[in-house]
C-alpha positions in Angstrom: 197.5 50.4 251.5 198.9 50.1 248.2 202.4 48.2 249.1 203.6 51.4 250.8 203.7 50.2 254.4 206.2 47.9 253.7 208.9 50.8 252.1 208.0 52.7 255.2 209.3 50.5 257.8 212.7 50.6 255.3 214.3 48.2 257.9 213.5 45.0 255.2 214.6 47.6 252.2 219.0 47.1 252.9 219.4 45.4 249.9 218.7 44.4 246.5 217.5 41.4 244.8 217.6 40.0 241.5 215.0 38.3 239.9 213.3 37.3 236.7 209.8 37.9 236.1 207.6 39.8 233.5 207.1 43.7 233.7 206.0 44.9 237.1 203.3 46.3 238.6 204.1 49.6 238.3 200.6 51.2 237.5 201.6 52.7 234.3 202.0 49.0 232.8 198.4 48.9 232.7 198.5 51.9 230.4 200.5 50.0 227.5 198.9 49.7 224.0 200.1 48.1 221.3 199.1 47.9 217.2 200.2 45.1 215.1 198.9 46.6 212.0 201.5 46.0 209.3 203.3 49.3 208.4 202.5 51.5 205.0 200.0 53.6 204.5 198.1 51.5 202.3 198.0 48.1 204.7 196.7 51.1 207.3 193.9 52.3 204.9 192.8 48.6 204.1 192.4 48.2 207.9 195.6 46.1 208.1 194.6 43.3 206.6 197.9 42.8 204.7 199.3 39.0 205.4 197.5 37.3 202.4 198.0 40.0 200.6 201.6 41.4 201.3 203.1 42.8 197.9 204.7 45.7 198.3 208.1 46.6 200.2 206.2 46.5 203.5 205.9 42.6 203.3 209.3 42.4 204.9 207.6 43.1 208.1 204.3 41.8 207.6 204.3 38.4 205.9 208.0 38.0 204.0 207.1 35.4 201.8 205.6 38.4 199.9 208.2 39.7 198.7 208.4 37.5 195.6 205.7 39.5 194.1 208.0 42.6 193.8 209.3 43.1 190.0 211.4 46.2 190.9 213.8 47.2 193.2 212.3 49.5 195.6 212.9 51.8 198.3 210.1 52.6 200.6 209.5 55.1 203.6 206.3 55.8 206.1 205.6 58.5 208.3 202.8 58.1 211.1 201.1 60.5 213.6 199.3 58.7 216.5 197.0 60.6 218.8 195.5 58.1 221.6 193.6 58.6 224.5 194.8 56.4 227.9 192.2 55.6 230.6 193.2 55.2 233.9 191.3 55.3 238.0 191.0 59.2 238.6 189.6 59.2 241.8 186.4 58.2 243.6 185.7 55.2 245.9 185.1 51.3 246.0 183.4 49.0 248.1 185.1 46.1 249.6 182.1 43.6 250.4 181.0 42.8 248.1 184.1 44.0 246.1 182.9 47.0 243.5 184.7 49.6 241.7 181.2 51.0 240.2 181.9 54.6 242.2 185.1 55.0 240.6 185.8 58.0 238.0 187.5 57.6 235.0 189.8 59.7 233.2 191.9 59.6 229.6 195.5 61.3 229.3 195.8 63.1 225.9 199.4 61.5 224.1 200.2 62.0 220.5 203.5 60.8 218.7 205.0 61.6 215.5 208.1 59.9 213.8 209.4 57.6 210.4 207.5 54.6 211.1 209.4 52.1 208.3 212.1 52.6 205.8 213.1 49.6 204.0 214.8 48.8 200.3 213.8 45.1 198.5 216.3 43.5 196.1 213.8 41.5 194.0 215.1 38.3 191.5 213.4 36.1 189.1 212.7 33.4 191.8 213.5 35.3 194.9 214.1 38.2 196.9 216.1 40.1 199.3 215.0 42.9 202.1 216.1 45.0 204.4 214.5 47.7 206.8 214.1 49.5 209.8 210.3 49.1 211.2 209.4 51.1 214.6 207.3 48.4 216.2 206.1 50.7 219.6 206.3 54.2 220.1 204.0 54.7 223.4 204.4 58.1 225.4 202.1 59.1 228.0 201.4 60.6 231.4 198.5 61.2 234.6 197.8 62.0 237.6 195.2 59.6 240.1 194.1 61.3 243.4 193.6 57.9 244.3 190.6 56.1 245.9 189.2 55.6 249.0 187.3 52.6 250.4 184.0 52.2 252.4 186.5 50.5 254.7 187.8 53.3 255.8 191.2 52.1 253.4 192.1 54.3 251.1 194.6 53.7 247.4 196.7 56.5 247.4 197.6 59.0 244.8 200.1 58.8 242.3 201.6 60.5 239.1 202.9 57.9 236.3 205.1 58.6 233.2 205.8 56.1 230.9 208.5 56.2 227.8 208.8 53.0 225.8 209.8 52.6 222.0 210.9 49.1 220.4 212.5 49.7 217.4 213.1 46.5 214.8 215.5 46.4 212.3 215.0 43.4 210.0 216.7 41.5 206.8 214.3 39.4 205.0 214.7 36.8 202.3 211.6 34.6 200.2 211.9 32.3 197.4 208.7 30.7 195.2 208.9 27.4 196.4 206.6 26.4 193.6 204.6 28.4 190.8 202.2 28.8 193.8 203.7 28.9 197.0 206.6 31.0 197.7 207.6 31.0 201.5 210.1 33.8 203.5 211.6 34.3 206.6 212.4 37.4 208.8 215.4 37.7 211.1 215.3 40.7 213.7 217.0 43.2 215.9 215.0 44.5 218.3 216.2 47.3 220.7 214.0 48.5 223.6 214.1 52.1 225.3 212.2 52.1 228.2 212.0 55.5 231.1 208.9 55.3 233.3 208.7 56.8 237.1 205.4 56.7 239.0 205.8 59.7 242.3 203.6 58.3 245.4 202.4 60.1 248.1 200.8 59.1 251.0 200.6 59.8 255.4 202.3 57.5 257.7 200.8 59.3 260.8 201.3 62.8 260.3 204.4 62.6 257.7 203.9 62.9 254.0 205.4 60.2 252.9 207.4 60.5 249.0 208.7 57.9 247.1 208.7 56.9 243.3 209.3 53.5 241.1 211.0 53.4 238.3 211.7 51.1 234.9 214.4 51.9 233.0 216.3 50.0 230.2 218.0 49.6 226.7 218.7 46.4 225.9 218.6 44.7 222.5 217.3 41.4 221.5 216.8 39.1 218.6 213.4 37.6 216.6 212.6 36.3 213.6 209.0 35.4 211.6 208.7 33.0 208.9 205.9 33.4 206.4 203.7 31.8 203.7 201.9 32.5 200.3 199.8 30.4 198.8 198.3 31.3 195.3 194.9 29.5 194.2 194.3 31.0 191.6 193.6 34.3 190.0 191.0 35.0 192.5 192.3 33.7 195.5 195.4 33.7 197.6 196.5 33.0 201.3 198.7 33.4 203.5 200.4 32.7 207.1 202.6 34.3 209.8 204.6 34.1 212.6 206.5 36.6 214.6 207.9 35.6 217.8 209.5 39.0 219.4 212.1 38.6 222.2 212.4 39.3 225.8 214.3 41.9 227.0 216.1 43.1 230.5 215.3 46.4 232.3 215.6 47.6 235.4 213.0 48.1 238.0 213.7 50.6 241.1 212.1 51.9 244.3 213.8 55.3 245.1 214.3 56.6 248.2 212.1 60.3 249.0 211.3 61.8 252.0 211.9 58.7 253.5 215.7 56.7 254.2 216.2 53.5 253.1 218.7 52.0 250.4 218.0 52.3 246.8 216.9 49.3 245.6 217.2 47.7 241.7 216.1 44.6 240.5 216.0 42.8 237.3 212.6 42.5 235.1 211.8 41.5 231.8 209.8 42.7 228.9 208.3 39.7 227.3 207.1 41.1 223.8 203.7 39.0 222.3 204.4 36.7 220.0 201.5 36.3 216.6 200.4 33.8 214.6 198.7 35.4 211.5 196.5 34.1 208.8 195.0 35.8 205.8 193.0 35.3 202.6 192.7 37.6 199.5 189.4 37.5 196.7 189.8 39.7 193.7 186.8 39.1 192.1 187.8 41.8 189.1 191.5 43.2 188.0 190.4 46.6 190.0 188.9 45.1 193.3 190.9 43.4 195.9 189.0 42.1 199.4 191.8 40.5 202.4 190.7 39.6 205.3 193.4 38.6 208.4 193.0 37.1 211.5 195.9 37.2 213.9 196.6 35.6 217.6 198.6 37.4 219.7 199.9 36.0 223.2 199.1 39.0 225.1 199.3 37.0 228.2 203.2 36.6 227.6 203.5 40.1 229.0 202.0 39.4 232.4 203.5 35.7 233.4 205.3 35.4 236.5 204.4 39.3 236.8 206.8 41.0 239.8 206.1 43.5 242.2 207.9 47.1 242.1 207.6 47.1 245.7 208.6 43.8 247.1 212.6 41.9 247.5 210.8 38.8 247.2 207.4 38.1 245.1 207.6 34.3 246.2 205.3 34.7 249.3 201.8 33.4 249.4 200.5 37.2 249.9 202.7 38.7 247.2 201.3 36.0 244.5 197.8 36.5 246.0 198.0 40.1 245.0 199.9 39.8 241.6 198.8 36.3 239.9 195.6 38.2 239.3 197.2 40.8 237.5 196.8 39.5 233.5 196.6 40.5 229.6 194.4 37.8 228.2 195.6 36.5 224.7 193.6 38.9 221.9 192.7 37.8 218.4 192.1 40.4 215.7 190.0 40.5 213.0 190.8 42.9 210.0 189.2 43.3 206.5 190.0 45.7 204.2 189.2 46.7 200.3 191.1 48.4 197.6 189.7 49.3 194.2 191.9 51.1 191.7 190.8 52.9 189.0 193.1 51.5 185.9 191.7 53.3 183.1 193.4 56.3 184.4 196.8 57.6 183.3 198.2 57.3 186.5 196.0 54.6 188.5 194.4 55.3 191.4 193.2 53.6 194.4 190.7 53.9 197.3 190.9 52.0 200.3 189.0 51.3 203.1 188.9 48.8 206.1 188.0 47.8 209.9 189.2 45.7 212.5 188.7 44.8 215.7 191.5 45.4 218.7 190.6 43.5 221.3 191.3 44.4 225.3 194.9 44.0 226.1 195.7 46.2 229.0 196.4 45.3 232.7 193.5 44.0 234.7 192.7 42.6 237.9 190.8 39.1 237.0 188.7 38.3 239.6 188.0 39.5 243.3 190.7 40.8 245.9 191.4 37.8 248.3 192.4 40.8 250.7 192.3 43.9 251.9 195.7 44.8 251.1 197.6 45.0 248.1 195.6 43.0 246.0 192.4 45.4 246.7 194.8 47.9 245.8 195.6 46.2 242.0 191.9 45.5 241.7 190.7 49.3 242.3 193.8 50.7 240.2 194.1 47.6 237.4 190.2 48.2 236.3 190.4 49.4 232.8 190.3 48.7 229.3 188.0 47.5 226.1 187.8 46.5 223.0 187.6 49.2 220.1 186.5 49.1 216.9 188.7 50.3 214.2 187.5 52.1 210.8 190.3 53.3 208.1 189.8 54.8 204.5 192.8 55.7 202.4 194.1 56.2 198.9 197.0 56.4 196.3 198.4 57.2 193.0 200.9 54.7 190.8 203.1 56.4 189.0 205.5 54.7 186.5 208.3 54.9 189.2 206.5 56.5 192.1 203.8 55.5 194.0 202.2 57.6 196.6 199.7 56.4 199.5 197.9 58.2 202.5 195.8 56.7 205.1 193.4 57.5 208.2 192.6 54.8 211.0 190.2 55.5 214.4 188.5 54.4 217.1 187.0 56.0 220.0 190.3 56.4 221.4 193.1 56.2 219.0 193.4 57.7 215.6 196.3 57.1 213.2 197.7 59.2 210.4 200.1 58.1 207.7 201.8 59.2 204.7 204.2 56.9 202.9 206.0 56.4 199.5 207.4 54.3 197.0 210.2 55.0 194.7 210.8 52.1 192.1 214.4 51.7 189.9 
């Protein structure tokens, strides 16, 4: 089961096709996370809730109309430690009528990364402003192992190891102007570059042979985007403020490599449509010490999985191919974020505390619906069964100096937590 019986006849596997699809189904796509929260250590502490808000350096990224707001020039850096935790089938068994993956067992696979997360410098004027920076938008690392799963059917979903390597790395110049006393507005244009390196190893019995072949996705390819942004000021007490960031699409290629098996080599062309957001958020400072934002943000998940192509199929046109991949989706997420800041401004050198929550809603891989089959779609819907949402929490804080500012931040969930440090120099 599982698309292999195909690569084992290796007769249709002479020669390559291209085609132009979303990301395959190589199981490790349905390990992919992604975080939106705005970068800096203090958006992090306030739970992300930074697109009303935006005024500091990191509003280049976040909502560039902000960056009006700025009085100084500034250079700013961030440095982030991300420890997650992927889930993913381990083993176990499912039931094919009526379909049930209830007897399956769950695992998570331990990944951690650590780099400079944003460096940026902001040109500020009386009436507008000027910014560039580098802003690593995904930095996902991770590995497992699945012994597979095995069917009261008598079928079984055979075992696998997956390795997955992707970064997208932005590099942005931003410009705002105040429109108006009130409304200043700002728009983003920007670089992306992906790296992509992810295999997944099968192994499986065709009669008595062990059978050994691996998948792979592997690209850099470079792309542009842009956002456009809005500020709106009330009045002392209130102010809003909207995004959006449309990411591009970029070209990889997606393999099946011969094993201990002959057949030809065979790459063809994919694509890694990045989500687009559209962002709103409002700001309340009831007092010169307490500031309350609140965001809410739609993200088109679902861009990811459209016309989603098979990693083990020439052509993912037939009726049986689409059977087993249309059901393979991301739904479309919407997060919520508020966050709080109160700085203490009787002190020589302010200081702030932070704090915040948002919810990330489900966007992995699944399997919507019930296998049509007992082939490959029964396959996707035992090993494209994961994922919920989390709840975030994050508390922070931060010192002002004159021309320094300092900030540190903590966010987590059940399965991710974030650390970052960033700073502030002002000339």
């Amino acid at each position: 089961m599982k698309k292999i019986l195909p690569l084992a006849i290796g007769a249709a596997l002479l020669t390559a096709a291209s085609s132009a699809f979303a990301i395959t189904d190589e199981e490790g796509n349905a390990s992919l996370q992604f975080n939106f929260s705005a970068p800096g250590a203090r958006s992090l502490a306030m739970g992300g809730a930074f697109i009303g808000l935006a005024d500091d350096a990191t509003a280049a990224f976040s909502n560039p109309a902000g960056l009006v707001q700025l009085a100084a020039k500034e250079i700013s850096f961030e440095q982030r430690i991300n420890d997650y935790s992927t889930e993913y089938v381990r083993g176990g068994n499912y039931t094919t009528d009526p379909f049930s993956t209830d007897s399956l067992r769950y695992d998570v696979a331990e990944s951690d990364t650590r780099s400079p997360s944003f460096l940026s410098f902001v040109w500020p004027h009386e009436n507008w402003a000027v910014a560039v920076y580098r802003h690593e938008f995904l930095n996902f690392d991770t590995a497992f192992d699945s012994l597979g799963a095995t069917g009261d059917d008598g079928g079984r979903v055979f075992p696998f190891a997956a390795d997955i390597d992707v970064r997208i790395t932005n590099f942005g110049l931003s410009g705002a102007f105040k429109a108006t006393d009130a409304l200043s507005l700002g728009i983003s244009l920007n670089n992306y570059n992906l790296d992509l390196d992810s295999s997944t190893r099968r192994f499986t019995n065709v009669g008595d042979t062990l059978v050994r072949f691996s998948t792979q996705q592997q690209g850099n390819d470079g792309a542009f985007g842009f956002s456009i942004g809005g500020q709106y000021r009330i009045n002392d007490q209130w102010q809003t403020g909207l995004v959006y960031r449309h990411a591009p699409e970029f070209k990889y290629t997606a393999s099946i490599v011969p094993g201990s098996i002959a057949f030809t080599r065979i790459d063809k062309a994919a694509y890694f449509n990045t989500p687009d957001l559209f962002g709103a958020g409002v700001v309340y400072r009831p007092t010169d010490a307490l500031t309350v934002a609140l965001d809410v943000s739609h993200i088109m998940y679902s861009e990811l999985t459209d016309d989603m192509q098979s990693n083990f199929m020439l052509d993912d046109s037939g009726a049986a191919a689409r059977a087993a991949l249309d059901p393979l989706q991301i739904d479309d997420g919407v997060e919520i974020r508020l966050g709080m800041e109160y700085t203490f401004t009787e002190l020589k050198v302010p200081f702030s505390l932070r704090a915040g929550m948002w919810r990330d809603p489900e966007h992995t891989v699944r399997f919507v619906g019930e296998p049509a089959n007992a082939g490959d779609a029964l396959a996707n819907a035992v090993l494209f069964s994961t994922g919920d949402n989390e709840l975030h929490t994050s508390l922070g804080f931060g010192w002002a100096f004159e021309k320094v500012q300092i900030d540190a931040a903590f966010d987590g969930s059940d399965r991710n937590e974030t650390i970052a440090l960033s700073g502030v120099v002002r000339f």
